[in-house]
N, C-alpha and C positions, 0 to 999 in steps of 0.2 A: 312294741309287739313284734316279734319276728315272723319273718316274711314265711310263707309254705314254698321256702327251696325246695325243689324235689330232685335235683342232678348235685355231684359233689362239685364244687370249684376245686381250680386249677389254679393257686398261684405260685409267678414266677419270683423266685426269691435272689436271684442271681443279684440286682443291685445291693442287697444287705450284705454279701459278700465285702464286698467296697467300702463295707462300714460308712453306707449311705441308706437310709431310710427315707425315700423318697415317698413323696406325699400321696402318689399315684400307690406305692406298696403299702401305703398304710392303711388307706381306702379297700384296697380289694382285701386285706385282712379284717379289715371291721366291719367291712361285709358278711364275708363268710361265716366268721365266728361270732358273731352278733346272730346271724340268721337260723345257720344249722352247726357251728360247732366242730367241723370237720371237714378237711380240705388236704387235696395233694398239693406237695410243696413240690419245685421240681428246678433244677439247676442251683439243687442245695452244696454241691462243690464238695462232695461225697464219691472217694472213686467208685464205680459199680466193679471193681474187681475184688476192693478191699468187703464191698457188703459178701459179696462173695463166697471169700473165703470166710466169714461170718457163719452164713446158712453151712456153709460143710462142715466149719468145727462144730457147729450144732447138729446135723445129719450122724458124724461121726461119733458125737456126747451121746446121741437118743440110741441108735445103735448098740450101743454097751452090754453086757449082761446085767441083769439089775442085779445081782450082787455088786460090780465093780461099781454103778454109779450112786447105789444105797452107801457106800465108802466116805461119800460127801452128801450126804441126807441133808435136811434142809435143818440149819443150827439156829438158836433162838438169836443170833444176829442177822437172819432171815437173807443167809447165805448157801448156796447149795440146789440139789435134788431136791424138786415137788414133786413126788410120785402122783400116779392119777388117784382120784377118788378121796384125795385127801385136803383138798381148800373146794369149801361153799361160799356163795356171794349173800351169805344170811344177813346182812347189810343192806342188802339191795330196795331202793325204793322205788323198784317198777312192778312186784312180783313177790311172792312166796316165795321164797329158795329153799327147795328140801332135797335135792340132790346135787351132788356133789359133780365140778365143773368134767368135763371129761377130755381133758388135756395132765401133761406131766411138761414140766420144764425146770429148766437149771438157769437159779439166781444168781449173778453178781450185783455188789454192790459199790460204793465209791472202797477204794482199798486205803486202807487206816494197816501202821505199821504192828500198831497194839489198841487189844481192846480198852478203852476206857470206860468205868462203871460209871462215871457221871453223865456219858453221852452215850444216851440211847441209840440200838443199831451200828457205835462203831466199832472198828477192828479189820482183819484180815476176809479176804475171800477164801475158799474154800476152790481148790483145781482138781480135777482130774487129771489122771496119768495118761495124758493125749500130749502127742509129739504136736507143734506149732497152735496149740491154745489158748495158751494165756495170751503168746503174745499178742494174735490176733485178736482179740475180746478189750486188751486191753488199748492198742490201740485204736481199735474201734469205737470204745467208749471216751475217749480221750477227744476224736473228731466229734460225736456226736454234742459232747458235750461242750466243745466252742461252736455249734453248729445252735443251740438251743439258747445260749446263754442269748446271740445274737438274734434269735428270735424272741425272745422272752421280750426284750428291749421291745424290740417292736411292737409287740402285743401290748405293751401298757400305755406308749404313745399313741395308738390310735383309737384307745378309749379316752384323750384327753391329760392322762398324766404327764407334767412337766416337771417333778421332781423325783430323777431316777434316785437317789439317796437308798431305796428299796434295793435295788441292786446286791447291795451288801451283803443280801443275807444270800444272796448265790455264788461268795466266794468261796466258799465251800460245800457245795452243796449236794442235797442227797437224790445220788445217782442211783437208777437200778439200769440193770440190764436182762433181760428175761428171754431166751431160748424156748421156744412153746412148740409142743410136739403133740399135733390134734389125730387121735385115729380118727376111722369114719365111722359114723353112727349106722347102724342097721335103719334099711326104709320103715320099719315099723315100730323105729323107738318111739318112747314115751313123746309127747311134745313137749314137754319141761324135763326131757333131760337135754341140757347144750353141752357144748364142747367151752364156752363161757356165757354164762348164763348173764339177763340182761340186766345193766351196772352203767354209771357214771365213775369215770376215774379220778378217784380222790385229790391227786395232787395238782401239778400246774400244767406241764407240760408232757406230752407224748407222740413219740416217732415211731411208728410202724414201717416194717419192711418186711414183706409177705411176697408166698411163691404164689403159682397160676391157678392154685389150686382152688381158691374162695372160701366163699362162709362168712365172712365179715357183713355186717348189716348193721346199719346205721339209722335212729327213730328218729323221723323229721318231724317237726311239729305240730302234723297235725294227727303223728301217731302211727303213718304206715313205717314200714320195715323197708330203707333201700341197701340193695346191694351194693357193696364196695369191692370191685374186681380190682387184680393188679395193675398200675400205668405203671409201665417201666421208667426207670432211673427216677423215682420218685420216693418219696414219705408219704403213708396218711400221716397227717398230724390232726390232733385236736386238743381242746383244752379239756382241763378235770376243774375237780369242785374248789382247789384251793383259788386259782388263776378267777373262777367265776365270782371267789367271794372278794378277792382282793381288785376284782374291777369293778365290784358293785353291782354285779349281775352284767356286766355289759356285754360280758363276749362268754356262748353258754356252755354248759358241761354238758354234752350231751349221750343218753342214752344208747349205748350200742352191743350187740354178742355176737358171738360164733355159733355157727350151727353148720357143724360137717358131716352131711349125708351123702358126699359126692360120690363116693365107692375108694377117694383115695386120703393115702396121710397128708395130712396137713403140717408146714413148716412154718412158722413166722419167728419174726425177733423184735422186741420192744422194750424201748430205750423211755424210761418216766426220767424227766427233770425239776426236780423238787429244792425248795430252800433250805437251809440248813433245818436242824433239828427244833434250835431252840429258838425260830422265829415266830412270832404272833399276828398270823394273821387276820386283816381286817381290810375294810375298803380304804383304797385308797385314795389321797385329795386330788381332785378333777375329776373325778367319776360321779359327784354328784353326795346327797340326805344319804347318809349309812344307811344300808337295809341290813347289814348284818353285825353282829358283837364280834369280838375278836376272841380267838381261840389258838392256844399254843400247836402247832403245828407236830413238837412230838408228841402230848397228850393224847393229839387225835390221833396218829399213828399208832399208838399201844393199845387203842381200844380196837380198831382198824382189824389190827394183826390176831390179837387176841379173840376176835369173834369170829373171823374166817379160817384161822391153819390149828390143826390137832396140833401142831407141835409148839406153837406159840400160847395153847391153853397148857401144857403141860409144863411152859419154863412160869 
């Protein structure tokens, strides 16, 4: 039974740098994410110049006329411009979801040279005509994702797993990068309409990196709503629902949304790291009696996709 954490942990990841996972780091992970599920990582070895320039190509993508960034509209490789009003969380197992999130952001995903019709979601990204964008985005996703692969590892050692062999399916694995641009909501909006309405992230892994602005709120287990403000030169991280089914429930996917009433816009960036397409998910040995069946990873992703974006019911 998990504990009623009611503050986020802090932990320091700097010895995984070292490609050392030291039993003291493995502990204060399975703590938090055992407990609540979401925790600041911090001496993640991420310059804060390069997040940086991150939040400005993103400042300067939302900016756009939306004629120029409808140009890159979001394509059924689930690449591109999410206008607002256009992805619901009708998925959602905390809630009803009947309106639509009240954010717009711009997808990347892992960059494939050609699309291949056997492999669901691969192919090329979609850029806008922004001076220094790509490159920044893509090395930025480049860092994150030796930044995750190395925490990944760790998240499954300190539910007990000794045979990394799982690994594999994150040699190619499926990257998103998500640009999110929150207006503020009027004091007297609905209470069910969010800027992201409240959800568990499906996949394994997630890195957030957010301005001073707030709105992030996180459901502790006994159900209240805490706030997650910025700590500088940090990640939130948490786990999603594939990470909770492959540790056997050990470390949880927990509940969380945005709700921006502050008076100002809201900027974040979030980095999902997911296994390949075609891996099947299930618990894994040293986590103890399966509590769950195993389920293909991109099957669940096309129903995923197809119940939340107009444009993925249309392909």
């Amino acid at each position: 039974m998990a504990k009623n954490r009611k503050s986020i942990p802090i932990i320091d990841v700097a010895k995984l740098l070292k490609n050392s996972a030291s039993p003291d780091l493995l502990k204060s992970f399975y703590e938090a994410y055992n407990q609540l599920g979401f925790g600041y990582i911090i001496n993640h070895g991420i310059d804060s110049a390069l997040i940086e320039k991150v939040f400005d190509a993103s400042n300067r993508f939302h900016a756009m006329h939306l004629s120029e960034k409808m140009k890159v509209a979001l394509d059924h490789k689930h690449r591109g411009y999410i206008a607002i009003n256009t992805s619901t969380d009708v998925n959602s197992k905390l809630e009803t979801i009947k309106k639509p999130n009240q954010s717009a952001s711009f997808m990347t995903m892992r960059e494939d040279k050609i699309e291949d019709p056997k492999i669901y979601l691969s192919g090329p990204n979609q850029w806008p005509e922004l001076e220094n964008f790509r490159d920044v985005i893509e090395e930025y996703t480049t860092k994150l994702e030796e930044l995750a692969n190395n925490l990944l590892r760790a998240a499954l050692l300190s539910t007990g797993v000794t045979d990394l062999s799982v690994m594999k399916a994150f040699e190619k694995p499926t990257t998103w990068l998500r640009l999110l641009h929150y207006p503020s909501l009027a004091s007297d909006s609905p209470a069910d309409l969010y800027g992201s309405a409240p959800h568990t992230d499906f996949g394994c892994l997630t890195f957030l990196a957010q301005d001073n602005i707030g709105g992030l709120q996180v459901q502790a287990p006994d159900g209240e709503w805490l706030n997650v403000p910025k700590l500088e030169n940090s990640f939130v991280v948490n786990v999603g629902d594939m990470l909770h089914r492959m540790t056997n429930g050990l470390l949880r996917s927990t509940p969380h949304r945005v709700v921006n009433r502050s008076g100002s816009e809201r900027y974040s960036c979030v980095f999902f790291y997911d296994p390949n397409v075609s891996f099947n998910i299930k618990p894994l040995k040293g986590t103890g009696k399966p509590k769950f069946k195993s389920l293909n990873f991109g099957e669940f992703l096309r129903e995923e996709l197809v119940a939340s974006y107009e444009k993925h019911k249309a392909s």
